[in-house]
C-alpha positions, 0 to 999 in steps of 0.5 A: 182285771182277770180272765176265768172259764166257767163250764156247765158239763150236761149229762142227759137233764144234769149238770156237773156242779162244784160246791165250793167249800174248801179253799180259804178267802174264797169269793165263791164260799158256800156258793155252787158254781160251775167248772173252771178257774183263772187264766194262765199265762198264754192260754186261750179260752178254750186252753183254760176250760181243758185244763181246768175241767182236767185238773178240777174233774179229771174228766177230758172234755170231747165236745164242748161250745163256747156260750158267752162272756160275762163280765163281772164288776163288784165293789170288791173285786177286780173286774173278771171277764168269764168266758162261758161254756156247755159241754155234753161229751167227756171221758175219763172218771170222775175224781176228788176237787181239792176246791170243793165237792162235785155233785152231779144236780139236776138243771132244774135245782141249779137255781134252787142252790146256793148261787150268785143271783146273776147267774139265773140270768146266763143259766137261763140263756144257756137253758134255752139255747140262746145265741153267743151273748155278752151279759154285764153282771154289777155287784155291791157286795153279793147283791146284783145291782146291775144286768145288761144283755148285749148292751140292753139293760136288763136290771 
């Protein structure tokens, strides 16, 4: 089991995204995804989304929230509890991700993207400002089998 953030930095109707296309063995290939990464060892939620925006942007977040927590089940993976955050305040200039490359899209295309196909469900939480919630994603393979939102099954 493995503890991640997962952070969609706002910028008036635009969200920051990774597309990620240069690491080896990566379960995200191809896939736009949000900023974050996996837990170190003492870190808190809110230490792992400052260090992680930091080293994958170079940007310092000013003004971030925490939105949820999804866990992901695969039949591949180990099971990942992904902390999930907004932020709409930042400083610093943005730099090269060694992971994949950042773009800057608008909230509209975020699912028009390539994408994991539980990640409408939280995007769409996120979009209408939904309160803190728990949302449990099952995959077989890269396909959703499974969805629940606070204990209701939503698939």
């Amino acid at each position: 089991m493995i503890n991640t953030t997962l952070c969609y930095i706002l910028r008036g109707d635009q969200c920051l995204m990774l597309h990620r296309v240069k690491k080896e063995n990566d379960l995200n290939k191809d896939k736009w995804i949000g900023i974050g990464g996996k837990f170190e060892d003492k870190e808190s939620p809110e230490d792992c989304l400052l260090r992680e925006v930091r080293e994958e942007t170079g940007l310092t977040l000013t003004d971030y929230a925490y939105r949820g927590i999804v866990t992901f089940v695969s039949d591949r993976w180990p099971t990942e509890y992904m902390h999930l955050f907004t932020a709409t305040g930042f400083t610093g200039k943005l730099k090269q991700c060694d992971e994949g490359e950042l773009e800057w899209l608008s909230w509209d295309m975020l699912t028009k993207i390539p994408h994991w196909e539980g990640d409408e469900i939280f995007l769409r939480l996120l979009k209408q400002n939904a309160p803190f919630f728990s949302l449990k994603l099952c995959y077989e393979g890269e396909k959703l089998v499974q969805a629940v939102l606070d204990g209701t099954q939503l698939k």
